[in-house]
C-alpha positions in Angstrom: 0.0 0.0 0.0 1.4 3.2 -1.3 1.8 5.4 2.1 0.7 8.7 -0.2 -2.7 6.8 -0.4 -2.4 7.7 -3.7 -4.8 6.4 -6.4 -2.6 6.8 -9.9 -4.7 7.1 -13.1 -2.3 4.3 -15.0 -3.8 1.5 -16.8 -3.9 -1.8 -14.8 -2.1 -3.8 -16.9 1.5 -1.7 -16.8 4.0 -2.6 -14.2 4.1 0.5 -12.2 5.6 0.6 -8.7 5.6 3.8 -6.3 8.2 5.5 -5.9 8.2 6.2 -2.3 7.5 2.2 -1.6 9.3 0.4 -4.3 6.3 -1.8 -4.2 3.7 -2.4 -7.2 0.6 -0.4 -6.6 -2.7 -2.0 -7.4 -5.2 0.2 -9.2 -9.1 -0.4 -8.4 -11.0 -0.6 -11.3 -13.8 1.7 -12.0 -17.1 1.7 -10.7 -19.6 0.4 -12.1 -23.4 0.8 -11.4 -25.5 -2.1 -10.2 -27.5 -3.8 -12.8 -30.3 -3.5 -11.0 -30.1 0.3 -10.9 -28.8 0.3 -15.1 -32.1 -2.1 -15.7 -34.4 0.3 -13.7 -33.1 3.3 -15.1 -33.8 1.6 -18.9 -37.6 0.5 -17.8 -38.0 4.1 -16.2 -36.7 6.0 -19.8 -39.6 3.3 -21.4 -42.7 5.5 -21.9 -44.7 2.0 -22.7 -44.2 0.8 -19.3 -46.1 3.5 -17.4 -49.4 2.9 -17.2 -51.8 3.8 -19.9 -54.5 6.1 -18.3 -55.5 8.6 -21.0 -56.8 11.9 -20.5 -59.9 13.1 -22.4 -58.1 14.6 -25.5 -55.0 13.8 -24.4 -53.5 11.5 -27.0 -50.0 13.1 -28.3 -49.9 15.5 -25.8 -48.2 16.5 -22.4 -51.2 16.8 -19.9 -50.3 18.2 -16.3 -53.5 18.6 -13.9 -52.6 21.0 -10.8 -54.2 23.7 -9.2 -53.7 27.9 -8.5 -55.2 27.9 -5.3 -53.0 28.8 -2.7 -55.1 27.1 0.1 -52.2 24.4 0.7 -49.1 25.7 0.3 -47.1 22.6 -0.3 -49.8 21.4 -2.8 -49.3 25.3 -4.6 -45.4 25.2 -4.9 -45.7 21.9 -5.9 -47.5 22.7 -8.7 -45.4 26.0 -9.7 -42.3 23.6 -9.6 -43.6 20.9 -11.9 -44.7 23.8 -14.4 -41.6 25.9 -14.4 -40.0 22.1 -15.1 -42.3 21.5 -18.3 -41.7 24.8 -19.3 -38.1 24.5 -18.7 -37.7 22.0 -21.1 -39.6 24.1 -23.5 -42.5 21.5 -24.3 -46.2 22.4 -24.8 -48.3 21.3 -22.0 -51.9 21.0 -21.7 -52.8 22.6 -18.4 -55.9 21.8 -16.4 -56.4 23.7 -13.2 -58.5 21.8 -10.8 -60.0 24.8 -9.3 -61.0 26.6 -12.4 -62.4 23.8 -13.9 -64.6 20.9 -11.8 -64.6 18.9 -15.1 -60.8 18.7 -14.8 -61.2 17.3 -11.4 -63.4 14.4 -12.1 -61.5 13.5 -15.0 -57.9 13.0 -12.8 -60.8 11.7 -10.3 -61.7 9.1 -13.4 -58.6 8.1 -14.3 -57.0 7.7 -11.4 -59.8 5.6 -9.7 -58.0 3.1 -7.4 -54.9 3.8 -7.5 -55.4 6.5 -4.0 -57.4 6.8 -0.9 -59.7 9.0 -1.5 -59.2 12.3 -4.1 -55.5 12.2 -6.1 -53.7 15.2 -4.9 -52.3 17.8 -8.0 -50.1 18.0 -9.1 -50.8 14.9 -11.6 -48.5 14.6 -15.2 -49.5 12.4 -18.1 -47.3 11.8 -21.3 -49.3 10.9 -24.8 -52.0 9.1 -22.9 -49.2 7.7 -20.1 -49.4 8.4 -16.4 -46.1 9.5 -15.1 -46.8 10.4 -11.4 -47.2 13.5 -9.1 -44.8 16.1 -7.8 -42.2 13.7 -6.2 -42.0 11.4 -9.0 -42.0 13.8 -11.9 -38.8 15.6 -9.8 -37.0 12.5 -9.5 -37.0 11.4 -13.0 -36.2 15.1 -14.0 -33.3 15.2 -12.1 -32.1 11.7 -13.5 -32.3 13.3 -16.9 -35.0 10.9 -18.1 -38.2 13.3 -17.9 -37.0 14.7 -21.2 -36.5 11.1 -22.5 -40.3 10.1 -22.1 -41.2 13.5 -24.2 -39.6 11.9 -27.5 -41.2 13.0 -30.4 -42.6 15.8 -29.3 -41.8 19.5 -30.1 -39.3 20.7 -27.5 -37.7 24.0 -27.3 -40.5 26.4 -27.3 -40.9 29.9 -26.1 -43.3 29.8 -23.4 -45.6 32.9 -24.6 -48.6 34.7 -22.3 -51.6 34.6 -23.5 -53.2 37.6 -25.2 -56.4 36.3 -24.3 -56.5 34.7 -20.5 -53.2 35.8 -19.4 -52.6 32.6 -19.2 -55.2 32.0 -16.7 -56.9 29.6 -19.5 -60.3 30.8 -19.0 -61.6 34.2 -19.4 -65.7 35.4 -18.5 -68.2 33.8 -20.5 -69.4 35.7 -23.4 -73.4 34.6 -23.1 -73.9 35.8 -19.0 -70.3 37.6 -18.4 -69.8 35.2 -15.5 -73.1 36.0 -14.1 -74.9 32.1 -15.0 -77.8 33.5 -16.1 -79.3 34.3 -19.3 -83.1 35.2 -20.9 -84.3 33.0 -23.4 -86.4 33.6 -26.1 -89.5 33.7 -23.8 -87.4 36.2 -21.2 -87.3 34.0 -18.8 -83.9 33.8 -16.5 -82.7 30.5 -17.2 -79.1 28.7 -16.1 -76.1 29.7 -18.8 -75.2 26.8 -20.5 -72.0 28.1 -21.8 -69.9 28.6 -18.7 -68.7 26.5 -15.7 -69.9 26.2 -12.5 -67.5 29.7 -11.6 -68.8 31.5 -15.0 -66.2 31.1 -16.7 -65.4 29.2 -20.0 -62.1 28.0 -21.3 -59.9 30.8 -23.3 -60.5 29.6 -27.1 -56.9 30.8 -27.5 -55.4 28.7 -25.4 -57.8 25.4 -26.1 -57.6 25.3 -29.9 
């Protein structure tokens, strides 16, 4: 044992002895990861072995369901992080806020149904029709450098431009009641707007084109 504790980059097979020692110095090879780790890291860059659970108009797409109520403030940053990640990478996501929107709700209710106790917490990520996995597991496989793997074939490297329309709210007031839910038909008589959600609002036809 070389008493520099010294670790020489010289290839194993060459007779080289220290000079402090006299002795041959043995030379650990390198490192190499466990197959276990190389085989998971292969399955985890496959996007056809996540599970197919396909959002309503979400074939070819990247779908991320979260929410822009700050109520829970782990649940909010959360959900900031996992956008400024998508948009990071410069892909077009397709994104459905919970709060905005009940439909979006019971759809990530639908398609998740069994898989939690109780409602699935946002934020939720889907990849052409594949779920990926919330906050904690979109994070890991971003910093493993396979997030941006899954995405193959789709356009990457986008400028992330705000919306003339929504401000990138994705919805805007409805033009039939302007967010008030009512409306006269032909008889005048108030009757429920049909055209707006349950907060009077309808989806920015800008953004969901």
């Amino acid at each position: 044992m070389c008493i520099f504790g010294l670790i020489c980059e010289v290839p194993v097979f060459l007779d080289f002895r220290c000079m402090s020692c006299n002795n041959a110095c043995s030379f650990p090879d390198k490192p190499s990861l466990p197959l276990s780790y190389e085989l998971e890291a292969k399955t985890k860059s496959n996007l056809l072995s996540y599970d197919t659970r396909c959002p309503p108009r979400g074939e070819g797409k990247v779908v991320l369901y979260f929410t822009s109520l700050r109520g829970v403030r782990k649940t909010f940053e959360d959900c900031c992080s996992l956008r400024l990640i998508l948009r990071g990478l410069g892909i077009q996501v397709d994104e459905r806020d919970v709060w905005m929107h009940s439909l979006f709700r019971i759809e990530l209710n639908d398609l998740l149904k069994g898989l939690f106790v109780g409602a699935p917490r946002v934020p939720q990520l889907f990849i052409k029709g594949r779920y990926i996995g919330g906050a904690d597991e979109v994070k890991q496989l971003h910093e493993e450098g396979i997030l941006v793997r899954l995405m193959d074939g789709l356009d990457m490297g986008l400028i992330h431009r705000v919306c003339n329309g929504c401000g990138d709210a994705r919805f805007i007031p409805c033009f039939s009641c302007s967010g008030s839910r009512k409306v006269l038909d032909v008889n005048y008589t108030v009757t429920q707007c049909l055209d707006c959600n349950e907060n009077g609002l309808m989806m920015c036809p800008m953004c969901f084109t």
